[in-house]
C-alpha positions as CSV (number, residue, x, y, z in Angstrom):
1,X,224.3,173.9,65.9
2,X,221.2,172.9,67.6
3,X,222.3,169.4,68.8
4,X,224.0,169.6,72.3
5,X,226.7,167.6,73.4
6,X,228.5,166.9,76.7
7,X,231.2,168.8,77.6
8,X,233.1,165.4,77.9
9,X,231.6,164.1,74.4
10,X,232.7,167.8,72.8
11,X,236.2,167.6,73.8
12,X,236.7,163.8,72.5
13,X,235.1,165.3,69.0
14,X,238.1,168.2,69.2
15,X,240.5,165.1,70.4
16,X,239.4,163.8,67.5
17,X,239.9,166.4,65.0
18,X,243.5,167.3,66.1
19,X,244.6,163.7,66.5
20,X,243.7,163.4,62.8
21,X,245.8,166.4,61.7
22,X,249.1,166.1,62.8
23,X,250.9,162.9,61.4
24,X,254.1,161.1,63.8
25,X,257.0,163.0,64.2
26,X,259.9,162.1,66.3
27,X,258.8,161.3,70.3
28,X,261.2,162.1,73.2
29,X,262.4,159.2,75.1
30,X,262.1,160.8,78.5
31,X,258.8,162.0,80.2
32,X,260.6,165.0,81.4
33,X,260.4,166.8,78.2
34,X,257.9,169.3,77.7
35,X,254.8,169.3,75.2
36,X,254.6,172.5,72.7
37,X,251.4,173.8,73.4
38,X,250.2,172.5,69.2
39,X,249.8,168.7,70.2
40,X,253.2,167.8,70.3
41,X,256.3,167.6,72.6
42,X,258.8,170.1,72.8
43,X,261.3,168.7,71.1
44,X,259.2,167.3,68.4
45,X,256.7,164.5,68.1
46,X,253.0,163.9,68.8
47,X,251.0,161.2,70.1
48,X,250.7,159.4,67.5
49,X,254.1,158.1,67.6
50,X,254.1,156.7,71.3
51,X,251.6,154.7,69.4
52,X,253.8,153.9,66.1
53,X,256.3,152.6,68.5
54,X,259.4,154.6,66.9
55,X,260.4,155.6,70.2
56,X,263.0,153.9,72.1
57,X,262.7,152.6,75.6
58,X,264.8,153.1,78.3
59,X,266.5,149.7,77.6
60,X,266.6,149.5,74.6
61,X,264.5,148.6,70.9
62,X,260.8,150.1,70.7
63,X,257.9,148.4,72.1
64,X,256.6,147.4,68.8
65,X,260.0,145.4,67.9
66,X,259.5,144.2,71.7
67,X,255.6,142.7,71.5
68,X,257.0,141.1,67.6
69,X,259.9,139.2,69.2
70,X,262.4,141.3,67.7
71,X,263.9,141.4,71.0
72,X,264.5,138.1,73.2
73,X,261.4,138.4,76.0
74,X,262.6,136.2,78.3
75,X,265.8,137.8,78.6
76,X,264.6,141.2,79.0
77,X,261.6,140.9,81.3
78,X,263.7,142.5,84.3
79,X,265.0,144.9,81.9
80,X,261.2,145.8,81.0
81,X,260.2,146.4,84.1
82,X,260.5,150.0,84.7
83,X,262.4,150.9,87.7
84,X,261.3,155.1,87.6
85,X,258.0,155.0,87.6
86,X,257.0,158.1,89.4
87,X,254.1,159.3,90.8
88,X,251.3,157.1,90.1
89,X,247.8,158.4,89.9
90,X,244.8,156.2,91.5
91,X,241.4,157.3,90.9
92,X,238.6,155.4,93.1
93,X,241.0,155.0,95.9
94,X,238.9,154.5,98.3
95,X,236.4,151.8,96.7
96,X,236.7,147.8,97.6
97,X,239.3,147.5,94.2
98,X,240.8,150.9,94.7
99,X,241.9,150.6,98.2
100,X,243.6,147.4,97.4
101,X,245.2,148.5,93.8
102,X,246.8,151.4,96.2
103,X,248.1,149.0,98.6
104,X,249.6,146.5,95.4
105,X,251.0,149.8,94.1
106,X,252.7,150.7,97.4
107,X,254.3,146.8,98.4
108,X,256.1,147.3,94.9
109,X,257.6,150.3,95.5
110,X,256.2,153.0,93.9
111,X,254.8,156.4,94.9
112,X,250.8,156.4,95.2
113,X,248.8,159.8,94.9
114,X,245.3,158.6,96.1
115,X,242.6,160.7,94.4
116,X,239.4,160.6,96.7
117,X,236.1,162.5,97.3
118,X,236.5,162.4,100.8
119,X,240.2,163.1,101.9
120,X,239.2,162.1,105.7
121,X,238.0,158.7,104.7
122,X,240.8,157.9,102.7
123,X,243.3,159.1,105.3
124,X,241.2,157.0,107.9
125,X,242.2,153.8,105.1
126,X,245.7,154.3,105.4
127,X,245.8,154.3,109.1
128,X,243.5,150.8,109.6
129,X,246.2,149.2,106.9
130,X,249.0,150.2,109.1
131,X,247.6,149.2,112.4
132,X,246.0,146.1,110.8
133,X,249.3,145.1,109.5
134,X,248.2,145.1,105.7
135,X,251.0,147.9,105.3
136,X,254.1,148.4,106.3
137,X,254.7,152.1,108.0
138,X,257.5,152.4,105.5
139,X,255.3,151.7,102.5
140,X,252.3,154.2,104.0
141,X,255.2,157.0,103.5
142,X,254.9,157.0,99.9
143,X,251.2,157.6,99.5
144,X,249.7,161.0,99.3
145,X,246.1,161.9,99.6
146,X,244.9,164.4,97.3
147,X,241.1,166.0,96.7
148,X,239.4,164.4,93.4
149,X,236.1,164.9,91.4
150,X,235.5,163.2,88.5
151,X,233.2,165.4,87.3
152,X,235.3,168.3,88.2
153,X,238.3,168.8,85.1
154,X,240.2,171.5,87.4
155,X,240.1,169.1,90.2
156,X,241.3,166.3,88.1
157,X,244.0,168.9,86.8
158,X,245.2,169.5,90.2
159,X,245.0,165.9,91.3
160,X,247.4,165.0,88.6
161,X,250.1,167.4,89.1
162,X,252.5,165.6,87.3
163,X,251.8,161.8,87.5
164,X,253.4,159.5,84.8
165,X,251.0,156.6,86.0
166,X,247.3,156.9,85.9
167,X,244.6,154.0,87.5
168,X,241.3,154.3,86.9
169,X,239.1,151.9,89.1
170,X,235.9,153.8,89.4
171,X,232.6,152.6,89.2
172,X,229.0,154.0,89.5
173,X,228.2,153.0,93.2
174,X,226.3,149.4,93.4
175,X,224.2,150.6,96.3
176,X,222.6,153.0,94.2
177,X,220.6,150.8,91.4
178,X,218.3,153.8,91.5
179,X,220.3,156.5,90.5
180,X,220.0,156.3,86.4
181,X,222.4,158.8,86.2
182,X,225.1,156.9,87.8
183,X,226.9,154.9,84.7
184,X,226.8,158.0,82.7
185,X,228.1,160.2,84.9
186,X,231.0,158.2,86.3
187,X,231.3,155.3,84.2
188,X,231.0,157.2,81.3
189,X,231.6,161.5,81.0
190,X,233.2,161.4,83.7
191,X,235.5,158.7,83.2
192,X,236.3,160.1,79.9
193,X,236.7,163.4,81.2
194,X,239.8,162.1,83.0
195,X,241.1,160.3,80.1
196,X,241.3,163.1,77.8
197,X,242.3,165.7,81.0
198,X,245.5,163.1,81.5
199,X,246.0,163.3,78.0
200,X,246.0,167.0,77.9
201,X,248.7,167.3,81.3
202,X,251.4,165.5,78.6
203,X,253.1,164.6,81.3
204,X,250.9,160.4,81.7
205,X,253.4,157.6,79.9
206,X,250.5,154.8,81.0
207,X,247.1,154.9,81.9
208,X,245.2,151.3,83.3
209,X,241.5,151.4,83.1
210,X,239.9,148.7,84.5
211,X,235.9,147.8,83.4
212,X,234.0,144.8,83.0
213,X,233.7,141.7,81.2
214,X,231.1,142.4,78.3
215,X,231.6,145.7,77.5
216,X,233.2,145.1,74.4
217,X,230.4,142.7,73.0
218,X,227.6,141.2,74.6
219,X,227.4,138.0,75.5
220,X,225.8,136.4,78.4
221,X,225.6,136.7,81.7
222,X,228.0,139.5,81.6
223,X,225.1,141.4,79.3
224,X,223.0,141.2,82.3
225,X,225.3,144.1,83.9
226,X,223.7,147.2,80.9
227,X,220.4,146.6,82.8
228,X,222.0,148.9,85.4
229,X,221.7,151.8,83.5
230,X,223.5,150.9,80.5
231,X,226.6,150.6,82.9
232,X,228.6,148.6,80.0
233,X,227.8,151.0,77.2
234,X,229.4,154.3,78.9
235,X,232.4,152.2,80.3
236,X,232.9,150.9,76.6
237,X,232.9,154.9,75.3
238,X,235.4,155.5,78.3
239,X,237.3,152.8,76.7
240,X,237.3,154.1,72.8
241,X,238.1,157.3,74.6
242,X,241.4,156.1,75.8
243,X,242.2,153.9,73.1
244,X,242.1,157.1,70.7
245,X,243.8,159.3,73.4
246,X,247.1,158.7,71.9
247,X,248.6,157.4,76.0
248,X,249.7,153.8,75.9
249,X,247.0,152.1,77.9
250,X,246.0,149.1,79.3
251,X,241.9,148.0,79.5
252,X,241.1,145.5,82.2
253,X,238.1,143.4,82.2
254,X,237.5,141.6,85.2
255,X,235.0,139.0,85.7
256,X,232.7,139.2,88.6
257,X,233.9,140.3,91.9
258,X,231.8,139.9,94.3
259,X,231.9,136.9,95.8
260,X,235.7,135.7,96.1
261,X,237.3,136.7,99.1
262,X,240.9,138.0,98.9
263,X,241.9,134.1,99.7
264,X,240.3,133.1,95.8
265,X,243.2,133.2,94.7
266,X,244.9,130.1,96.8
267,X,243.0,127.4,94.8
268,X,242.3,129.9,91.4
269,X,244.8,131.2,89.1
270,X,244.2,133.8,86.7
271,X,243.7,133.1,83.2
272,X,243.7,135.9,80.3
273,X,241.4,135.7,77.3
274,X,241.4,137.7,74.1
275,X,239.6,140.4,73.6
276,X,235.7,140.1,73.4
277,X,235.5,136.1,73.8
278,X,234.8,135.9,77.7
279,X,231.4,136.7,79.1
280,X,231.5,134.9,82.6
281,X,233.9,133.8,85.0
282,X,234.9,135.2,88.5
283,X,238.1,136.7,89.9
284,X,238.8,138.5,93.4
285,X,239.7,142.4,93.8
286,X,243.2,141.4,95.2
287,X,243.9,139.4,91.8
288,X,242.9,142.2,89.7
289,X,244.6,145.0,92.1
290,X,247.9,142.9,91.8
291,X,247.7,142.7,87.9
292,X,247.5,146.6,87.6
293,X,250.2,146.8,90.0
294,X,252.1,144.6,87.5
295,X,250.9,146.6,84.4
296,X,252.1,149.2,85.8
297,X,255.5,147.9,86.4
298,X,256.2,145.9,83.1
299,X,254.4,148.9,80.9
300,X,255.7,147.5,78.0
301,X,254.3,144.0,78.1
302,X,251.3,146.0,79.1
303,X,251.2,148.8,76.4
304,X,247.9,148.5,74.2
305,X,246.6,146.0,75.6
306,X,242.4,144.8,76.5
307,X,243.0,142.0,78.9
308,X,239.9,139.9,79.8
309,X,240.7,137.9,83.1
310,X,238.9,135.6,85.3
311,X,240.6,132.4,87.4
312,X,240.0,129.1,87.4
313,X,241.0,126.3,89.2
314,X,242.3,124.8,86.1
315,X,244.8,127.2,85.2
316,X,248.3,127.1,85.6
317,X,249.8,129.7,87.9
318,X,252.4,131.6,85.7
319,X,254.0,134.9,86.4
320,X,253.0,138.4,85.3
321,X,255.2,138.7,82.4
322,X,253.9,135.5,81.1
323,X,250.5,136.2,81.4
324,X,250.9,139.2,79.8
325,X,253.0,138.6,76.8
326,X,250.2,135.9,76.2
327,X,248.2,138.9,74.6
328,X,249.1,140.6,71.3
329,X,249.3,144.3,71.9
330,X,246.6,145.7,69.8
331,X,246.9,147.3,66.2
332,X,247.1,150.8,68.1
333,X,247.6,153.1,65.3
334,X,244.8,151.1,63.0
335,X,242.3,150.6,66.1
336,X,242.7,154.2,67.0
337,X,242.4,155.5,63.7
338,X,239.1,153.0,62.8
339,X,237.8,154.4,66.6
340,X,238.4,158.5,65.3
341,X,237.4,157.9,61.7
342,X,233.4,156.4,63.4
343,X,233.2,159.1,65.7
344,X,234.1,161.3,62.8
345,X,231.5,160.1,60.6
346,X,229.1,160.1,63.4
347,X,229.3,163.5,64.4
348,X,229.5,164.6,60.3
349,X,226.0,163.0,59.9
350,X,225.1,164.8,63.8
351,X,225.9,168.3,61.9
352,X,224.1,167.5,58.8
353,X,220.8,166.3,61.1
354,X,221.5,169.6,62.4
355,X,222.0,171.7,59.6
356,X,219.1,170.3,57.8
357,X,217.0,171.2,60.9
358,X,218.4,174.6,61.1
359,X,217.8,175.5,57.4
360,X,214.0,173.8,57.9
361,X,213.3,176.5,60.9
362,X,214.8,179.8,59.0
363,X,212.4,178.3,56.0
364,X,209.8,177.9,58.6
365,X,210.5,181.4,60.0
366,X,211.0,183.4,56.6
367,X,207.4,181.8,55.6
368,X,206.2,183.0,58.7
369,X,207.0,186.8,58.1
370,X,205.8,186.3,54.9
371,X,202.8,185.3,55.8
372,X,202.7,188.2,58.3
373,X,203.4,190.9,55.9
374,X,200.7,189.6,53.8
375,X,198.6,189.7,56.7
376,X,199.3,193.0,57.4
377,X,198.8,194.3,54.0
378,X,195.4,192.6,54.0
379,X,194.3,194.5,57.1
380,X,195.7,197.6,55.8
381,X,193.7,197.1,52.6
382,X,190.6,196.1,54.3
383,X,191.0,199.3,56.8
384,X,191.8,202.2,53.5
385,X,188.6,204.7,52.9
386,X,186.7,203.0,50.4
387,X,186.0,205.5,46.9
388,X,182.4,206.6,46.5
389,X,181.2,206.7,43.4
390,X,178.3,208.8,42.3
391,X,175.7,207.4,39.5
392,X,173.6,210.0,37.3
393,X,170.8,208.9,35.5
């Protein structure tokens, strides 16, 4: 074809086409089974079935009977919250919501592999938190620094290694309006280069991506945030990208950040909206960093979720679990399947554009060495020894 994609855009496409084929089979219960190399665990199943809900969790029911009210909530939100949670992945580690997320992550007691650019600088974090006193030297021993490029699918391979937990908190740097390369690159390929690479290592039970208000739907004044580069349309392709990656996720939508302090939270409480109805609104980093640290621990009340927060003064301060069971996990299987069956379409009418503008250049090039045979003949006739003919009178 003559259309060219990115390589992150051309594996989502291929996603696509073998999330399509292969219908839900039974899923293992335990992440340390091993996926065949077809799409599908080794002991049978694909992804399509973590997001079915026929699998069972590890205490009991499947999350789908869970989010209905099959099961009693209230009783089980200590059983829901997932006391093996292994390694958990953090990507952005070293930004002003990733350094926070990683301390969250660490104060609940869970392992941390910090995925950062520059190694020495995140190192450098760890040790200001400890002599700061924002970390205990006990907590500090569970986080692990490891190189990360986002635009780099071996490096995000090796970063991995393993994790069951993945964070995503990266962002196209603010202090550089003037790179217009930024949203697409980060925000966008390069985000969704880490989605589907965690999606191919089999081995990533949750992934929490956290973008922006608006980037669902525009509405005002979160809009104003696509002047940068269209920053809200590549974090919302990262997003379909994840929702069609067959992981159970979690999509964070924060509002702005930049002006409360970590102390916002003493006079605001966080409030969660449904999907696509909030376009303003403020919350602080250390709000946002302490909600993925609970999606990460109650993944269940988290699982398929798009959570749009902000806090207000005017809210009630309720517990995680609340908060989150106040959103209806989404249609997973339905969304995913509307999400594949666009890009589908999309890319059928991208290879028709293409094919019609392949077959009008070999037209184009088989009139052209028509036209230069005739040529040729011409100057071959006009070149041949013309006959003399003799008249006698």
């Amino acid at each position: 074809m003559l259309v060219n994609k990115s390589p992150a855009i051309e594996r989502l496409h291929c996603h696509a086409s073998t999330w399509l084929a292969h219908p839900p089979v039974e899923r293992p219960t335990r992440r340390t089974e091993v996926w065949a190399g077809n799409g599908s665990y080794g002991s049978g199943g694909t992804v399509w079935e973590k997001l079915a809900g026929t699998f069972s969790t590890r205490s009991g029911g499947t999350v789908w009977e869970k989010l209905a009210g099959t099961f009693s909530t209230r009783k089980d939100v200590e059983e829901d919250r997932s006391s093996d949670l292994g390694v958990v992945f953090v990507a952005g580690s070293t930004g002003r919501l990733g350094e926070r997320i990683c301390r969250e992550l660490l104060r609940s007691g869970v392992r941390v592999r910090a995925g950062a650019r520059n190694v020495d600088k995140a190192r450098g974090n760890i040790k200001h938190w400890v002599a700061s006193g924002s970390l205990r030297p006990s907590d500090a021993g569970r986080i692990e620094v490891v190189a990360f490029d986002l635009e780099d699918s071996e490096s995000i391979k090796q970063a991995l290694n393993g994790a069951s937990r993945v964070v995503c908190a990266v962002g196209a740097p603010e202090d550089q309006v003037l790179d217009s390369t930024g949203p697409r690159r980060i925000d966008g390929e390069g985000t969704i280069n880490l989605i589907l690479t965690a999606a191919e290592a089999r081995s990533v039970e949750h992934f929490v991506l956290v973008t922006s208000l608006g980037t669902g739907k525009f509405g005002l004044p979160a809009g104003l945030l696509n002047l940068f580069w269209g920053v809200l349309t590549w974090k919302r392709k990262a997003e379909e990208a994840l929702e069609m990656s067959g992981m159970p996720y979690t999509i964070i939508r924060p509002g702005g950040m930049e002006r409360p302090k970590d102390d916002y939270k003493n006079t605001h409480n966080l409030i969660f909206k449904e999907k696509d109805t909030a376009f303003g609104g403020q919350v602080s980093r250390l709000q946002v960093a302490e909600l993925v640290a609970a999606a990460i621990q109650y993944p269940t009340l988290a699982a398929n979720k798009v959570l749009e927060v902000v806090a207000e003064t005017t809210a009630p301060k309720l517990p995680f679990p609340s908060l989150l069971e106040s959103i209806e996990a989404e249609n997973s299987m339905g969304a995913q399947a509307q999400t594949v069956g666009r890009l589908e379409a999309a890319q059928h009418a991208e290879e028709l554009a293409a094919k019609e503008l392949e077959d009008a250049y070999t037209a184009l090039r088989n009139a052209q060495r028509k036209l230069s045979a005739l040529t040729e003949k011409q100057k071959a006739a006009a070149a041949a020894p013309k006959e003399q003919v003799l008249c006698y009178f």
